[in-house]
C-alpha positions in Angstrom: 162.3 -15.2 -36.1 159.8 -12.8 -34.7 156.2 -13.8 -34.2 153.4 -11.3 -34.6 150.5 -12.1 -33.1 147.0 -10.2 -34.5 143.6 -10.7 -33.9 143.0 -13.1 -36.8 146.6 -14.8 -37.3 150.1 -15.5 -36.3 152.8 -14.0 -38.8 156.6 -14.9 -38.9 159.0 -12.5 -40.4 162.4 -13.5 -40.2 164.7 -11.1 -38.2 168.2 -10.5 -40.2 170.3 -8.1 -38.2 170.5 -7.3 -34.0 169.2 -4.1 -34.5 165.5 -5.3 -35.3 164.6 -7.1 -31.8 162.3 -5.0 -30.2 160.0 -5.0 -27.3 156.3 -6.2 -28.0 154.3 -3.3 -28.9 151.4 -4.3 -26.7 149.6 -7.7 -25.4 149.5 -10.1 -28.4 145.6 -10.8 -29.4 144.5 -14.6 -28.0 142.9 -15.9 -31.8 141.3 -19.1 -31.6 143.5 -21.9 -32.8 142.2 -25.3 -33.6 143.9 -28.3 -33.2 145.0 -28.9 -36.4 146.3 -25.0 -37.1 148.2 -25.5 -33.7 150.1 -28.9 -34.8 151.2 -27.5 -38.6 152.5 -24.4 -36.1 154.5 -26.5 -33.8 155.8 -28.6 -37.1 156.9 -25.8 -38.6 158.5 -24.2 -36.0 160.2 -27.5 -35.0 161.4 -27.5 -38.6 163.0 -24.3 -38.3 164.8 -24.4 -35.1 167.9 -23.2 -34.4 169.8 -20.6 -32.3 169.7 -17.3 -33.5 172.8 -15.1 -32.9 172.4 -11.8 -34.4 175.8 -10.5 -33.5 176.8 -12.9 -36.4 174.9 -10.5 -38.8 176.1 -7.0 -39.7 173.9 -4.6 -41.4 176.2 -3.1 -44.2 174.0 -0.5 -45.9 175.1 2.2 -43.7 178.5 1.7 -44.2 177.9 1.5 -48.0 175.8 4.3 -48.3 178.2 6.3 -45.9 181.3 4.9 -48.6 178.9 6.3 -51.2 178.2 9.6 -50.2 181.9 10.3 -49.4 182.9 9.1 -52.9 180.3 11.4 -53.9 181.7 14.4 -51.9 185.5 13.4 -53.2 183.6 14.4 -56.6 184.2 10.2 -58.2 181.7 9.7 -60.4 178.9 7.2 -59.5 177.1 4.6 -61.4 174.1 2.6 -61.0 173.9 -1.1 -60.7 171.4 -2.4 -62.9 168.5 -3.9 -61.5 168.8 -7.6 -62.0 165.6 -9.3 -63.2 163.1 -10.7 -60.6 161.0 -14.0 -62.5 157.1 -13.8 -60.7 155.6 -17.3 -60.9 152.0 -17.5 -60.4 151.9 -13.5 -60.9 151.3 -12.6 -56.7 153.6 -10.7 -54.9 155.9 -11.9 -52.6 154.7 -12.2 -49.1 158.0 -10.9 -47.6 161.7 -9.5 -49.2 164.1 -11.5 -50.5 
């Protein structure tokens, strides 16, 4: 989990494959945290502990698109998947991808 710090909040976005750890752009912004904001943080981030190994994740798109583009050149003929259908709740977007 990557935490991105900005000058009016904290995001999380949840880091899937090695390849996305990066060094920190620049100094994170200090935002003023009260109390309250700063004890639902530490809850949730209790909640979600755990060690993150990211060698245990493999990025396959490159490899698929790489298996795609040679069937391609081999002249196979390609089809595409249909898109399965995504049910929206409360009608907002997602904040992240699923």
């Amino acid at each position: 989990m990557a935490l991105i710090f900005t000058d009016e909040e904290i995001l999380a976005e949840t880091l899937l494959y090695a390849d996305e750890i990066k060094d920190a752009p620049k100094e994170p912004a200090h935002p003023k945290v009260t109390g309250a904001e700063l004890k639902m943080a530490k809850t949730l981030i209790d909640a979600m502990v755990q060690d993150f190994k990211p060698e245990d994740y493999k990025d396959e798109y490159p490899k698929r698109l790489w298996d795609i583009i040679n069937a391609k050149i081999q002249g196979k003929e390609m089809t595409v998947p249909q898109e399965s259908e995504v049910t929206v709740i409360d009608g907002e977007p997602a904040p992240f991808n699923i």
